[in-house]
C-alpha positions as CSV (number, residue, x, y, z in Angstrom):
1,X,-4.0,21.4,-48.5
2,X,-5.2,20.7,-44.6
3,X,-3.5,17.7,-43.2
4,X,-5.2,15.0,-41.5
5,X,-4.7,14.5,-38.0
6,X,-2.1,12.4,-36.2
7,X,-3.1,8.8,-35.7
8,X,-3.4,9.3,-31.9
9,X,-5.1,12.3,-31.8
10,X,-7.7,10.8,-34.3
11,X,-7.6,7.5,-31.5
12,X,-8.3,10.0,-28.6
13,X,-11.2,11.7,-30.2
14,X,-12.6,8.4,-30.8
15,X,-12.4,7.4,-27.3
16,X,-15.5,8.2,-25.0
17,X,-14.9,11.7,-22.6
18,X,-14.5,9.3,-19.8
19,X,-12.0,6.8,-20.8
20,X,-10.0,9.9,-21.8
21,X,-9.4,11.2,-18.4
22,X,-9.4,7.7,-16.6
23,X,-6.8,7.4,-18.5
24,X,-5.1,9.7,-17.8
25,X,-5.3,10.1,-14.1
26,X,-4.1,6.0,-14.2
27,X,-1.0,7.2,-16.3
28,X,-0.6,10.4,-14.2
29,X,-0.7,8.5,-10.8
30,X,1.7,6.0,-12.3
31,X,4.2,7.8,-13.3
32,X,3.7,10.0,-9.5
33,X,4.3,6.9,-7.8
34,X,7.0,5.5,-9.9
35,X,9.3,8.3,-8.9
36,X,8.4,8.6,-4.8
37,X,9.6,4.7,-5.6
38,X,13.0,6.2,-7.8
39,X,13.7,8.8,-5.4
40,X,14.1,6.5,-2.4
41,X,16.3,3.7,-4.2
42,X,19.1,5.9,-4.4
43,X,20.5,4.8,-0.9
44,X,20.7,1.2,-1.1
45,X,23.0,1.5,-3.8
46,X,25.4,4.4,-2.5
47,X,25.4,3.0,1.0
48,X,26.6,-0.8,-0.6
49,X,29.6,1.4,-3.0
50,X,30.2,3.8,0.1
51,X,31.4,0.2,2.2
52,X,33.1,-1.4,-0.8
53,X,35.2,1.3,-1.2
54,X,36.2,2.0,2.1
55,X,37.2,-1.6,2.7
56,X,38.8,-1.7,-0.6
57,X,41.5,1.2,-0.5
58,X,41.9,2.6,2.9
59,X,45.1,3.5,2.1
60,X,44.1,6.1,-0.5
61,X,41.5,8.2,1.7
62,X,41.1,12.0,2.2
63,X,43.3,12.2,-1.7
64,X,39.9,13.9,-3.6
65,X,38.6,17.5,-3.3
66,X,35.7,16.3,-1.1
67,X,37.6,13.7,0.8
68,X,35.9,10.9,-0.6
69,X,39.0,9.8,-3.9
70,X,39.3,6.1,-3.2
71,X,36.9,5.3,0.1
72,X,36.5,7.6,2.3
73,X,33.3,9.3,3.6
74,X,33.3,9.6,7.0
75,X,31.2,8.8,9.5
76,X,30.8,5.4,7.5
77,X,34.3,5.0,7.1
78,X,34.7,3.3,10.8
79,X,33.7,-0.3,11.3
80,X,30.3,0.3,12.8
81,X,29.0,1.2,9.2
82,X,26.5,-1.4,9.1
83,X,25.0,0.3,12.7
84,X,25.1,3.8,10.8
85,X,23.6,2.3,7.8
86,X,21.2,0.7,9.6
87,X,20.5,3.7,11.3
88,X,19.4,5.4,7.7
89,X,17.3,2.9,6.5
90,X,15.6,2.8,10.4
91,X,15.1,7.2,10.5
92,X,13.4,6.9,7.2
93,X,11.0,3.5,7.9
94,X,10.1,5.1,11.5
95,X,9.5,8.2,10.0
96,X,7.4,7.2,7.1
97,X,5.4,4.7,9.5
98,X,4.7,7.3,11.8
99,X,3.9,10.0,9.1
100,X,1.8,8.2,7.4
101,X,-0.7,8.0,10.2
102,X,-0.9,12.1,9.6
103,X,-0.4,11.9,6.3
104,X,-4.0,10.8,5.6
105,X,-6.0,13.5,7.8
106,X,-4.0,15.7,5.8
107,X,-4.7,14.1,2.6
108,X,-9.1,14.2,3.3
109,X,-8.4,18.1,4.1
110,X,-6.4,19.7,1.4
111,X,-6.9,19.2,-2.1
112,X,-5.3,16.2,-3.4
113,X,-3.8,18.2,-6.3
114,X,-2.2,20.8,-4.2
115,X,-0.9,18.3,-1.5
116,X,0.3,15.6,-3.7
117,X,2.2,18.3,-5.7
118,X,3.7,20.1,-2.5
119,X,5.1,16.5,-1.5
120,X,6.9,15.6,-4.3
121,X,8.7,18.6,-5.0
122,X,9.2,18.4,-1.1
123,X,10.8,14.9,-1.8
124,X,12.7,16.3,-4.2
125,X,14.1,19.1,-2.0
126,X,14.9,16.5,0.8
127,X,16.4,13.6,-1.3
128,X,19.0,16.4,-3.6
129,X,20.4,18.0,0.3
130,X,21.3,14.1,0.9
131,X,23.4,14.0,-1.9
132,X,24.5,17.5,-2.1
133,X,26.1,16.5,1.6
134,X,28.9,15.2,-1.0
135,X,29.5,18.7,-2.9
136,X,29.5,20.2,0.6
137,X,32.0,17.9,2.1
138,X,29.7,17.0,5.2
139,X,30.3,14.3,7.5
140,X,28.3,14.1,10.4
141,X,25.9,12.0,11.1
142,X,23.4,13.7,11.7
143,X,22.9,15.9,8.6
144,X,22.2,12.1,6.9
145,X,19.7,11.3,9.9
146,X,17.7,14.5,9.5
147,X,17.5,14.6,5.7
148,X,16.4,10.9,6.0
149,X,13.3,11.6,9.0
150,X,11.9,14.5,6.6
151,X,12.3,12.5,3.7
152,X,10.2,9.5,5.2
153,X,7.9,12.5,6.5
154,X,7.0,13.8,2.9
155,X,7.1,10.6,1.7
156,X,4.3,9.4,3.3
157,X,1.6,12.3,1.2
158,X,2.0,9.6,-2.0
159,X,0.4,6.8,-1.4
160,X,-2.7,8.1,-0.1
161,X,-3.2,10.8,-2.1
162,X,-2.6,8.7,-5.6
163,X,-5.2,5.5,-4.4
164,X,-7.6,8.3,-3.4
165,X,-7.2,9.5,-6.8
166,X,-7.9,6.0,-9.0
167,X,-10.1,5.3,-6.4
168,X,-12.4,8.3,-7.5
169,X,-12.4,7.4,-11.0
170,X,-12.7,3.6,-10.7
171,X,-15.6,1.9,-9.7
172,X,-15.3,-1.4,-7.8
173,X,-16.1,-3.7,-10.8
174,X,-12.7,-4.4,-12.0
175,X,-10.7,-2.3,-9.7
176,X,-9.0,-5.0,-8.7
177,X,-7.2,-6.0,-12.3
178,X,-6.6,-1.7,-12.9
179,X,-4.6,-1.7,-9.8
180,X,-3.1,-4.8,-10.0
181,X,-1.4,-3.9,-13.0
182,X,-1.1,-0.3,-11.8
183,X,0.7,-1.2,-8.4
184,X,3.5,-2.8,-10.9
185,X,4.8,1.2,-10.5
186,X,6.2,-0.1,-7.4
187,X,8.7,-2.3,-9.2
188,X,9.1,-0.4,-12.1
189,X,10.3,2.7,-10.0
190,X,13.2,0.4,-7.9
191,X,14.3,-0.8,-11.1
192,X,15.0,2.8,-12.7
193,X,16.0,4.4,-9.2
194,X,18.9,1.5,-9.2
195,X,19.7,2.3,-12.9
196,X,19.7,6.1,-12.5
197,X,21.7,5.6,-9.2
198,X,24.3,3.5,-10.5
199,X,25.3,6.1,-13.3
200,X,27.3,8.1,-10.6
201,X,27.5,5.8,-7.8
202,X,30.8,5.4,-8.6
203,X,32.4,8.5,-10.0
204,X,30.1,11.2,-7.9
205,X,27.9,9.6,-5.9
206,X,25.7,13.0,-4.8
207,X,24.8,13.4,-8.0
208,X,22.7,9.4,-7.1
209,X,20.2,11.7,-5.5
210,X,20.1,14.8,-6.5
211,X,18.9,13.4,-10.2
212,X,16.3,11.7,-9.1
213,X,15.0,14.4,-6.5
214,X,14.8,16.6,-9.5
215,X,12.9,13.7,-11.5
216,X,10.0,14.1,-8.6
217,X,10.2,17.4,-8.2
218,X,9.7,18.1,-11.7
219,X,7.0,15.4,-11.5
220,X,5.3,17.1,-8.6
221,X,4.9,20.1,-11.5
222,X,3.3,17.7,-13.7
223,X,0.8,16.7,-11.0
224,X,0.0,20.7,-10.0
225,X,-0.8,21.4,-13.8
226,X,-2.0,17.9,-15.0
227,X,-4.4,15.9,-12.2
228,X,-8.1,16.0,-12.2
229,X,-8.8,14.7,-8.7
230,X,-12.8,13.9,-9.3
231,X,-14.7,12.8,-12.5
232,X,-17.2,15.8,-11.3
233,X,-14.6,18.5,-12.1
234,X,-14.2,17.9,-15.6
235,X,-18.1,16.8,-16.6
236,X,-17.0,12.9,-16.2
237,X,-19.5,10.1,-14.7
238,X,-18.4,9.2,-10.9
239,X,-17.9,5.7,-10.8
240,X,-20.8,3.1,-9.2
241,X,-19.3,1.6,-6.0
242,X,-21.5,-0.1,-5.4
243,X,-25.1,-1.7,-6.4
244,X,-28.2,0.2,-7.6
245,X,-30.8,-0.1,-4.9
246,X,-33.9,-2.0,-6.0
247,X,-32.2,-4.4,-8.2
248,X,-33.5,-8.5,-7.9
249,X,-29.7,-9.6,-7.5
250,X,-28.9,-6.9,-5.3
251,X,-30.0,-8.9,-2.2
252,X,-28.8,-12.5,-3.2
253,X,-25.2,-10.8,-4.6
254,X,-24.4,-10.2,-0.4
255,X,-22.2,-11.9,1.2
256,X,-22.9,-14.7,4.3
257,X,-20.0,-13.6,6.3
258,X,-20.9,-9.5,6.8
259,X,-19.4,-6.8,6.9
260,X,-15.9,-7.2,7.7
261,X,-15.4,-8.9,4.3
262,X,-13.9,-6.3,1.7
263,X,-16.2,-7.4,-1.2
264,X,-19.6,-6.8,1.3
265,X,-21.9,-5.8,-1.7
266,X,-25.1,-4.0,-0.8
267,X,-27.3,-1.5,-1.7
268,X,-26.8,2.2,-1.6
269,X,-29.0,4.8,-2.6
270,X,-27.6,7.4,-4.8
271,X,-30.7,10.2,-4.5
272,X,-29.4,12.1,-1.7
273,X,-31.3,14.9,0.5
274,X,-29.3,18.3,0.2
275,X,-29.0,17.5,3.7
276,X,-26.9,14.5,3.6
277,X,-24.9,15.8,0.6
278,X,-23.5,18.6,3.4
279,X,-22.7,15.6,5.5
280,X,-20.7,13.9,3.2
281,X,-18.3,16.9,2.4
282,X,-16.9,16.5,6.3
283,X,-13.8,14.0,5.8
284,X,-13.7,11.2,8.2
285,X,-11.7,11.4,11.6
286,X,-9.0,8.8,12.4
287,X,-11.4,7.0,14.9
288,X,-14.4,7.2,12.4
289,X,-11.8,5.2,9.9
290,X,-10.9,2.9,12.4
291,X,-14.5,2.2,12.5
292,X,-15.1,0.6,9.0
293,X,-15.8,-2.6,9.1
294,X,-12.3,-4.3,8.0
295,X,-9.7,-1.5,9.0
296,X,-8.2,-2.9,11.4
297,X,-8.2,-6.4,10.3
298,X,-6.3,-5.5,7.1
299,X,-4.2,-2.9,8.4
300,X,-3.2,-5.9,10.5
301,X,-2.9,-8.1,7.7
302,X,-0.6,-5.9,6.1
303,X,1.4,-5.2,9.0
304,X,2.7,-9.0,8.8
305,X,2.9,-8.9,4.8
306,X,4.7,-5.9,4.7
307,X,7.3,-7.2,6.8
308,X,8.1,-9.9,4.7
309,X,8.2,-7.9,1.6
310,X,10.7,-5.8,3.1
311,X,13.5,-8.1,4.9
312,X,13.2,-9.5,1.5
313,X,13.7,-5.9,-0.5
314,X,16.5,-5.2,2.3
315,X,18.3,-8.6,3.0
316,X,17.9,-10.9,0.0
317,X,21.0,-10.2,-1.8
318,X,23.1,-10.8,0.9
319,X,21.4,-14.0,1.9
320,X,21.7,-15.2,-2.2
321,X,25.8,-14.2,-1.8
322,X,26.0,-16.0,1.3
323,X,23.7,-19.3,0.9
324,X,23.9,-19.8,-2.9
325,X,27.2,-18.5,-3.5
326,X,26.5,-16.0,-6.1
327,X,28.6,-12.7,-6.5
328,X,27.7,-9.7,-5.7
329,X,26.1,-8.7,-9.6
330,X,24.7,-11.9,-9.9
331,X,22.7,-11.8,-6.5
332,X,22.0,-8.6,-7.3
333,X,20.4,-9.2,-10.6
334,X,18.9,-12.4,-9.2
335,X,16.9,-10.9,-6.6
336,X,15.0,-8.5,-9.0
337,X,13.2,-11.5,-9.9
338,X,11.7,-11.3,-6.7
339,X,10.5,-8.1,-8.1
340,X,8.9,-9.4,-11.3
341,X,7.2,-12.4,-9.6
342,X,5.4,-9.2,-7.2
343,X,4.0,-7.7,-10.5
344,X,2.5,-11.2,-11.7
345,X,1.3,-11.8,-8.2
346,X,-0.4,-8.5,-7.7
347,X,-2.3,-8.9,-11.6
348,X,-3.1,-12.1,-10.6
349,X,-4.3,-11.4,-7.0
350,X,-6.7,-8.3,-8.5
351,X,-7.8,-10.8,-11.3
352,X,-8.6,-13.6,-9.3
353,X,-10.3,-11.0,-6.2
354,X,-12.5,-9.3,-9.7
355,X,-13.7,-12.6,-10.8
356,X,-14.3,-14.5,-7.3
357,X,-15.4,-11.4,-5.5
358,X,-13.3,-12.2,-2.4
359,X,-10.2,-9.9,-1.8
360,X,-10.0,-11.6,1.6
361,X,-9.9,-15.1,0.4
362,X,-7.7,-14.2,-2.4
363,X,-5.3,-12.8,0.1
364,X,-5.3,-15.8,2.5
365,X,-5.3,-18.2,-0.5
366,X,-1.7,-16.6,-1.5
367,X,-0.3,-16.4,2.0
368,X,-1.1,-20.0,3.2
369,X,0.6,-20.6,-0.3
370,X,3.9,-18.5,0.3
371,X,4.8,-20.3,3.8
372,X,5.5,-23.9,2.1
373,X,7.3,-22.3,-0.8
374,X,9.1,-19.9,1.5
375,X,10.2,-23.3,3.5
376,X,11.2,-24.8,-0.3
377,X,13.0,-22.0,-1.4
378,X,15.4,-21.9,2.1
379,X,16.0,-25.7,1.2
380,X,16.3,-26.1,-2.3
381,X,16.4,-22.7,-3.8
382,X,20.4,-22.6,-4.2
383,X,20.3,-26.1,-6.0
384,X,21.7,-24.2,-9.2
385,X,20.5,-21.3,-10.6
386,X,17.5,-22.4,-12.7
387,X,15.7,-23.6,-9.4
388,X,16.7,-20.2,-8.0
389,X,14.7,-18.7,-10.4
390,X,12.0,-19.9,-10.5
391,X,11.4,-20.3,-6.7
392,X,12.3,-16.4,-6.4
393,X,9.4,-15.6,-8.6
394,X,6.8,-18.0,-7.6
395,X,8.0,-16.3,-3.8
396,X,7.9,-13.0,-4.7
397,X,4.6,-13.4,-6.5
398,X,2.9,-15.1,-3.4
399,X,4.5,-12.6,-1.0
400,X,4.2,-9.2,-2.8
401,X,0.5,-10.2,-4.1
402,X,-1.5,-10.2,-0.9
403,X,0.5,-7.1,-0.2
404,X,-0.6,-5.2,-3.7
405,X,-4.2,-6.1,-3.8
406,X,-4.6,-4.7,0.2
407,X,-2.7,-1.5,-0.3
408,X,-4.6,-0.6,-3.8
409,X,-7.9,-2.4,-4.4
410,X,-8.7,-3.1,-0.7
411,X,-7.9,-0.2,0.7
412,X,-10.6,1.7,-1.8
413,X,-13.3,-0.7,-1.3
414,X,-13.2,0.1,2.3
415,X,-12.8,3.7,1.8
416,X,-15.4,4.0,-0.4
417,X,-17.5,1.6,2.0
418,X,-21.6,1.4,2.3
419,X,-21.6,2.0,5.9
420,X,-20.0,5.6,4.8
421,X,-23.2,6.7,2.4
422,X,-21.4,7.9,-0.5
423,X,-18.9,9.8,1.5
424,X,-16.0,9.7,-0.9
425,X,-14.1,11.7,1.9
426,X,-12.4,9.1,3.7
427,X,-9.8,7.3,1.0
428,X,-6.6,9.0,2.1
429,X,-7.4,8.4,5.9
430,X,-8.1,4.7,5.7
431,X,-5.4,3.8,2.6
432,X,-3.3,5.8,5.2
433,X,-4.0,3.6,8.3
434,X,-3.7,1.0,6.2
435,X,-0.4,1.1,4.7
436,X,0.9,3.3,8.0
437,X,0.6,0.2,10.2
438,X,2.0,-1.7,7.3
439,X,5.2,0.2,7.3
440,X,5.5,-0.5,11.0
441,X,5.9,-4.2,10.0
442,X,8.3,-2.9,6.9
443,X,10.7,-1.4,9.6
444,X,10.5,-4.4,12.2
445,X,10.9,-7.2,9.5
446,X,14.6,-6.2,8.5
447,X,15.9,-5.2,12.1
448,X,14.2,-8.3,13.3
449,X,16.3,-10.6,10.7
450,X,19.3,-8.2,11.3
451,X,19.1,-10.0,15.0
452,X,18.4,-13.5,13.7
453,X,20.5,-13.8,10.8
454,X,23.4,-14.3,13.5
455,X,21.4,-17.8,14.7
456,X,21.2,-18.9,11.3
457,X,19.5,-18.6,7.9
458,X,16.8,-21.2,8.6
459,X,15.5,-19.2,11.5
460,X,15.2,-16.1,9.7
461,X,13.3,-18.1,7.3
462,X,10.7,-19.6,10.1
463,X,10.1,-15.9,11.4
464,X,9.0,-15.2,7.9
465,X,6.9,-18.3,7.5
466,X,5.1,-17.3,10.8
467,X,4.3,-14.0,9.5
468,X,3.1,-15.1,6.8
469,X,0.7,-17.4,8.4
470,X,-0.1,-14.9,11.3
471,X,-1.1,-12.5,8.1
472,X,-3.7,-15.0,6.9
473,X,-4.8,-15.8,10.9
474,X,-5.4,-11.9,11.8
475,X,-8.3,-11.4,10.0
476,X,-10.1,-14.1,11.4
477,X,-9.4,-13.9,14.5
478,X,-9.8,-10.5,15.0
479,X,-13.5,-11.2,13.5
480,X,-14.2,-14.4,16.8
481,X,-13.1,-11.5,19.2
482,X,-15.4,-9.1,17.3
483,X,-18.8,-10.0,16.9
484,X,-21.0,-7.8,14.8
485,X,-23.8,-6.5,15.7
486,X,-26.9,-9.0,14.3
487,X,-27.9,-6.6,11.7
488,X,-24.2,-6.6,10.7
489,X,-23.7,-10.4,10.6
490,X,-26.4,-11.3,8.5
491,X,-27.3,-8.3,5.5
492,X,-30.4,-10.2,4.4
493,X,-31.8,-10.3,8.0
494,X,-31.2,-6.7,7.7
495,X,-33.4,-6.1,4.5
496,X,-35.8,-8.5,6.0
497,X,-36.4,-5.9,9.1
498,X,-36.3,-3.0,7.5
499,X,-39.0,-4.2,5.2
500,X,-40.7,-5.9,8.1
501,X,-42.9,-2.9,9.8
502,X,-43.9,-2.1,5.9
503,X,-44.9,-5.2,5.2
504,X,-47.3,-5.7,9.1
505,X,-48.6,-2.2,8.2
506,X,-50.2,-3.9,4.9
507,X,-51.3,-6.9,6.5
508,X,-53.3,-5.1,9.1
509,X,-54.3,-3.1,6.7
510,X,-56.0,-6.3,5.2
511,X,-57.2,-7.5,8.5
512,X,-55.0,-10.6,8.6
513,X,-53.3,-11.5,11.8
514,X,-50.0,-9.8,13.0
515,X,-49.2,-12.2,15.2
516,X,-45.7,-12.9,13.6
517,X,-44.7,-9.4,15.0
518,X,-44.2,-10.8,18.4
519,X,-41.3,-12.9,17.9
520,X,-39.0,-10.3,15.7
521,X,-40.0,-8.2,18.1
522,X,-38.2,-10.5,21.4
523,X,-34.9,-11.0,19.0
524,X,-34.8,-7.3,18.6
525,X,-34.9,-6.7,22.6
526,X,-32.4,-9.4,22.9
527,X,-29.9,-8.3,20.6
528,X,-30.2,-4.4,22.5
529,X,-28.0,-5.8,25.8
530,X,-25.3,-2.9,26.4
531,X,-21.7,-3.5,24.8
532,X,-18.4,-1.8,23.7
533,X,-18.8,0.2,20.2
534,X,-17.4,-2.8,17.8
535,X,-14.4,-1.2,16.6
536,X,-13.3,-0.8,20.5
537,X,-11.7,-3.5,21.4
538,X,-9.8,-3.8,17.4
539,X,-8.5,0.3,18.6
540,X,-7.3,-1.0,21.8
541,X,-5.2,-4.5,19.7
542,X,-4.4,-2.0,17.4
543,X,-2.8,0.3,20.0
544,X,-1.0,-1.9,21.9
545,X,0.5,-3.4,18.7
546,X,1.8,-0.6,17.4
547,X,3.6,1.0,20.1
């Protein structure tokens, strides 16, 4: 007798071709991202053990095989370990902000497949020598320093290459709520890289990375024999980024404030000439992504939200041990909240930005909302540990949303943006300017409250607050010292002239007077008086604010 199929087989057949492999590539990149995520918590819980332990018996040091029974692992056995430690976390952050700059010219060249897959077993590689420094009894500094630089270097190939990826096989219409809910990788991969790393932290505390380097590089296998980077290679529809040309609602669906606006809607015509389809298969230079309207702006943006994500990820349990009074587990198991209120905050940022059609207002709705209840929580957070809670999610949601919805949904509406013509070429370079000037902010926020903390908690708290708001001011000011061009600052004026010599060709045609041409015709002379290409003078801001 022939048995009937399994119940999920018989669910996959049923699902259309499409679904199938959007599916898949959603899970795929998930699970890719969860453990770059994995393989870089691994540190923040050795380095915390490594300092308990040498503080707690100095007298039994140097009594293991490897020098390290009791306490000891030298260098960070002297009292300048929170220098050395800092010095980890700083080679990684530097490294990763300044690869990831690279990382996306790389990304548009190579096939993601084959450079996605090269980086994590790379990752891998790097993150298992770290540990295996402990089977090898090494103690210089720096081995730790190196292993940590090309670890941030090969770190940076994820992120571009896996938003490239959904951003290939998701269209714009509810790409928002897909990557809302798929950013929640983030989390999920810091809760399982602390769980993982706590199995050995304290018996064998190599074996903290060389597990989960071996998780990603077995992951980076997966990717090499499992990811379909386009829809086109497997049969599959390419998503519709944006409108059908010759729709009614086409013209009254754009926006008043142009361009610069992530949700700019307007037409694009998908019957190509041979011609331009030769175009589009050159991937974007760094300078042609910094010229996208909104680039810059949000690579600002992030640059500010970023670095209050981060001297929260890096400092928060110590300020909940040393304001609220908690212990060490507790504050430890308190400030993964922060954590869970990022994954509500990022599905509700990509919800709200789906339905409004406004990822920029969405963004500087949440962070005007996070610097009051950043202000609350300094004040009235450690008023028991109900309050706590609560405040730490509603922060963590209002922080880490903004910070989602620009790094995923954001980041592929502008690198899949009109003024590119279809090019789908350009989503690694811009998600990587994006999220590299991002990290610059992720390595200045914690050394910044490493130097403020001294003055007080309070003040850390205002330099937050200020970053917050200067976030949500960026944008916008950026776009006063910016002006676009008139075509660019008005889409419907834009229609209107292209139309325009159509339109007087038929009314001559007709015999009817043409004197209306005369005054369209002064604007257009007056708009044409020489300036600086518009994405200048955002390069130069840019520039200067990185280095």
């Amino acid at each position: 007798m022939r048995v009937a199929l399994a119940p999920g087989i018989r669910l996959l057949r049923a699902l259309p071709r499409d679904s199938r492999y959007r599916g898949l590539t959603l899970l795929l990149t998930f699970l890719f991202y969860t453990s770059y995520h994995l393989s870089r918590k691994p540190i923040s819980i050795v380095k915390s053990q490594l300092h308990l332990n040498c503080s707690a018996a100095a007298s039994d040091r140097h009594n293991g095989s490897n020098g390290t029974a009791g306490c000891s692992w030298a260098p960070f056995d002297g009292d300048n370990y929170k220098e050395l430690f800092g010095a980890l976390d700083n080679a990684f952050l530097v490294a990763y902000a300044i690869g990831m700059f690279i990382s996306g010219i790389f990304g548009e060249r190579l096939p993601l497949r084959y450079y996605l897959s090269g980086g994590m077993v790379l990752s891998g590689v790097f993150t298992a020598l770290f540990g295996l420094g402990y089977f090898w009894d090494i103690h210089v500094l720096w081995y730790f320093i190196v292993m940590q630089i090309c670890n941030g270097l090969v770190q940076t190939t994820g992120w571009p290459a896996v938003v490239a990826c959904v951003g290939n096989w998701f269209g714009k219409g509810k790409r928002g709520l897909i990557m809302g809910v798929w950013n929640s990788h983030t989390s999920v991969g810091n809760i399982l890289g602390s769980l993982i790393a706590g199995v050995w932290v304290s018996s064998a505390w190599g074996l903290s990375f060389v597990v989960p380097g071996a998780i990603i590089a077995a992951m980076g296998l997966v990717c090499f024999f499992f990811l379909v980077e386009h829809p086109e290679d497997v049969g599959c529809s390419p998503p519709l980024h944006h409108a059908a040309p010759g729709e009614k609602d086409a013209e009254a669906a754009l926006p008043d404030d142009g361009p610069l606006s992530a949700t700019s809607r307007t037409s694009l015509d998908r019957s190509e000439s041979p011609k331009e389809a030769a175009e589009e298969a050159e991937a974007i230079s760094f300078l042609g992504a910094l010229r996208i309207p909104g680039v810059v702006e949000f690579s600002l943006c992030l640059l500010f939200a970023k670095l209050v994500s981060y001297t929260f990820l890096y400092w928060l349990p110590l300020y909940i041990v040393n304001v609220a009074h908690f212990g060490a587990k507790e504050a430890g198991d308190l400030s993964t909240l922060f954590d869970a209120g990022g994954i509500v905050g990022g599905i509700i940022a990509g919800l709200v930005s789906d339905y409004t059609g406004g990822r920029a207002t969405t963004c500087c709705a949440m962070l005007v909302a996070a610097a009051p209840m950043l202000f609350l929580y300094n004040h009235i957070g450690h008023n028991g540990i109900g309050v706590s809670m609560a405040m730490l999610i509603v922060c963590g949601g209002l922080v880490n949303g903004p910070y989602a919805l620009i790094t995923t949904a954001v980041s592929a509406d502008l690198g899949t943006h009109e003024c590119l013509k279809g090019n789908a070429r350009a989503l690694a370079t811009v998600t990587a300017i994006i999220d590299g000037t991002g990290s610059v902010g992720a390595a200045l926020g914690p050394l910044l409250a490493g130097l403020i903390s001294p003055t007080g908690w309070t003040n850390v708290f205002y330099m937050l607050i200020a970053a917050d708001v200067s976030a949500c001011l960026v944008r916008r000011i950026l776009t006063f010292l910016l002006p676009p061009s008139p075509a660019a600052r008005s889409p419907r004026a834009a229609i209107r002239r292209q139309h325009l010599p159509a339109a007087l060709d038929a009314r001559e045609d007709a015999g009817e007077n043409t004197r209306v041409d005369t005054a369209p015709s002064r604007r257009g002379r007056s708009s044409e008086k020489p300036r600086f290409p518009g994405w200048f003078p955002a390069a130069v801001l840019w520039f200067f604010l990185f280095f």
